[in-house]
C-alpha positions in Angstrom: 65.2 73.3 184.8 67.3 70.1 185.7 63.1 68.7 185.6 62.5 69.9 182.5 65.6 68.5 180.6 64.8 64.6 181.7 61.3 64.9 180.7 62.1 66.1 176.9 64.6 63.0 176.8 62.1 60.1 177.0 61.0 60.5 173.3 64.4 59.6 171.6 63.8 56.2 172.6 62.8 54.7 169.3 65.2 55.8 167.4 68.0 54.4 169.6 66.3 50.7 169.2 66.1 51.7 165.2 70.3 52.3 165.2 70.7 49.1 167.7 68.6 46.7 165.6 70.5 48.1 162.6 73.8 47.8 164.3 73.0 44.2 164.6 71.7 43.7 161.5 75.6 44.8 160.0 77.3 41.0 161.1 74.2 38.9 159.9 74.6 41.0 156.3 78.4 40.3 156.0 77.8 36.5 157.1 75.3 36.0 154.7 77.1 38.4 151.6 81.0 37.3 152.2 81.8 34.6 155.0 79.1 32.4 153.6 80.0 32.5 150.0 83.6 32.1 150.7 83.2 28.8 152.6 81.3 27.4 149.8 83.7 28.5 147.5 86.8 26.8 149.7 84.8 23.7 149.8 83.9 23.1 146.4 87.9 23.9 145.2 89.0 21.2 148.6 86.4 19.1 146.7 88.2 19.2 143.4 91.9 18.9 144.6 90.5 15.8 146.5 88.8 14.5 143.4 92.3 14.8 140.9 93.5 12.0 139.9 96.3 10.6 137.4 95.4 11.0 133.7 93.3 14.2 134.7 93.5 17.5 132.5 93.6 20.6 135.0 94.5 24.1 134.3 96.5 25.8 137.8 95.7 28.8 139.4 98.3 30.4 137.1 96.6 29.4 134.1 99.4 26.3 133.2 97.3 24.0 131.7 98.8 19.8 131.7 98.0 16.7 132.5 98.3 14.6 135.4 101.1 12.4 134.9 102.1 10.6 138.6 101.7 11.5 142.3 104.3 12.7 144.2 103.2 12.0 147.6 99.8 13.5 149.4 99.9 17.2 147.8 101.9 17.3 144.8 101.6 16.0 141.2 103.8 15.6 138.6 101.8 17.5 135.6 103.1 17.3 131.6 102.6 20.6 130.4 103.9 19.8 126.5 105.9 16.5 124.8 108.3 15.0 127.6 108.1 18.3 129.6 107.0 17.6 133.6 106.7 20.2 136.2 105.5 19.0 139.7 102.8 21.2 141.4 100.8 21.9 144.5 97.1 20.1 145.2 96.6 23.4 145.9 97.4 24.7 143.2 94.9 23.2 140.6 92.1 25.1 139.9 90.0 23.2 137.7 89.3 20.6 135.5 89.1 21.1 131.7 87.8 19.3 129.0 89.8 18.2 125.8 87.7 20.5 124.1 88.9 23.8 126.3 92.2 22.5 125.4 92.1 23.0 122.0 90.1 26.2 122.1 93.0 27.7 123.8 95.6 26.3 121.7 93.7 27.2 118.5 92.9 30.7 120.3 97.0 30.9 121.0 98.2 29.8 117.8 95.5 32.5 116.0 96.8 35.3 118.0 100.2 34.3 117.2 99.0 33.9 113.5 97.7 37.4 113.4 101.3 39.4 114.8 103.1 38.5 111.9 100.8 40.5 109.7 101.3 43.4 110.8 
């Protein structure tokens, strides 16, 4: 019997390389769908807090938009957020550029909202 039962347990074999090859095929997916994205990501935001400079407008990463008004040393920026108002921020902190135009989409956009509440 104990002959019998090794015999029948040769034909399984290709569907244990199927399930390894698979297995495998699990860290090359994630690479290429998350780890590899992300770097780029990271890189191209290092890029852009390298690339700030004075006189810059940048929105943060809490959605303060200003401008760049002075350094203050490596990694943080002095950044006028209305008429003679300053608050310093993190390098890291800036998460984009914006245009003059944006700008005054988003003040128009605000002051319309604001506009529309005292209607009611």
């Amino acid at each position: 019997m104990a002959l019998l039962a090794s015999g029948d347990s040769g034909g399984g074999g290709g569907g244990a390389i199927l399930q390894l090859g698979i297995l495998l095929l699990i860290p090359f997916a994630m690479y290429f769908f998350m780890i590899r994205p992300q770097r780029r990501r990271t890189r191209e935001a290092q890029e852009l807090q390298k690339s700030i400079q004075v006189g810059d407008e940048i929105v943060t990463t809490s959605g303060v938009f200003g401008k760049i008004t002075g350094e203050d040393g490596p990694n943080r920026f002095w950044l006028e957020i209305d008429d003679d108002v300053q608050i310093r921020i993190a390098r890291a902190a800036v998460q984009g550029k914006v245009s003059d135009d944006e700008v005054a989409e988003t003040i128009d956009e605000a002051a319309n909202s604001g506009s529309s509440d005292s209607d009611d």
